[in-house]
Legacy VTK file of the C-alpha trace (Angstrom):
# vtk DataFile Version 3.0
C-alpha trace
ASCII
DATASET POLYDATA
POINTS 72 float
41.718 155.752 -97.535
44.142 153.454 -98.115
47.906 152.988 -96.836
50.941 150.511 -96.454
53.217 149.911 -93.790
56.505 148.019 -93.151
56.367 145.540 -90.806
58.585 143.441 -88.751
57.124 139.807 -87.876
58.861 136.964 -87.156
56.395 133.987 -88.752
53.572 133.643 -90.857
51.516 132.539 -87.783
52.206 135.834 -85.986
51.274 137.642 -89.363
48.154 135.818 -89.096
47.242 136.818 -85.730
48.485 140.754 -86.483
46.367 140.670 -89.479
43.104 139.909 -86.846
44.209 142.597 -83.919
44.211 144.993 -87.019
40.639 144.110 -88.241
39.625 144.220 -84.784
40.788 148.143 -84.326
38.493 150.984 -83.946
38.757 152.566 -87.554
40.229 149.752 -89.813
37.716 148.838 -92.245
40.053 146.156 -93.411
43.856 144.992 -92.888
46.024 142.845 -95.031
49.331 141.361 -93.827
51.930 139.895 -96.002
54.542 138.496 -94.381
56.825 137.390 -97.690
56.731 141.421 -98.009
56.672 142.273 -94.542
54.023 144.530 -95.645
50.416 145.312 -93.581
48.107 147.107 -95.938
45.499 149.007 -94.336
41.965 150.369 -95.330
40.345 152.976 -92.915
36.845 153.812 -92.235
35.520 157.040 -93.591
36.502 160.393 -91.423
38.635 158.561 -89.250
42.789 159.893 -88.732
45.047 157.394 -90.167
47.694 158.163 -87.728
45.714 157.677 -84.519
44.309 154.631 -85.069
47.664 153.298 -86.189
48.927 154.024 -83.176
46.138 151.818 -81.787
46.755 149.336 -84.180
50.591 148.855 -83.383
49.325 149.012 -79.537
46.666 146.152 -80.110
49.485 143.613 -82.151
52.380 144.575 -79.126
49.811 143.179 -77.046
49.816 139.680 -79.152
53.830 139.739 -79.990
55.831 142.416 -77.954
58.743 142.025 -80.764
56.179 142.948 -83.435
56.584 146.443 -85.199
55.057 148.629 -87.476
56.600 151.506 -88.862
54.378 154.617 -89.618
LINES 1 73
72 0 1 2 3 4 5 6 7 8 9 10 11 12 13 14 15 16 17 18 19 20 21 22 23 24 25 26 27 28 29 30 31 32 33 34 35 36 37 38 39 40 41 42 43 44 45 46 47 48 49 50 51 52 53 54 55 56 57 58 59 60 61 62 63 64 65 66 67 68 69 70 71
């Protein structure tokens, strides 16, 4: 399953290193950030709750940028 989110990043280099703590979460087979678009696309793994692991995804990037955010 697939599914994008609005972000709120202040550079391209922090978009860069959100794009890597979302790859690195439990239950993201893949993440694409766009920061022109302020836009973090997300690909889960199979069975897994979109919701939950979001919430482990915006957990994982506050720990990189505290101003970072991602609306679900």
């Amino acid at each position: 399953m697939k599914k994008s989110y609005k972000i709120e990043v202040d550079c391209a280099a922090c978009a860069d290193k959100m794009e890597v703590a979302a790859k690195k979460t439990p239950g993201v087979k893949d993440a694409v950030v766009n920061f022109m678009a302020l836009k973090m696309n997300v690909e889960f793994e199979e069975g897994q709750n979109p919701k939950a692991v979001m919430e482990e995804v915006r957990a994982n990037c506050k720990k990189i940028e505290d101003e970072f955010e991602i609306y679900l």
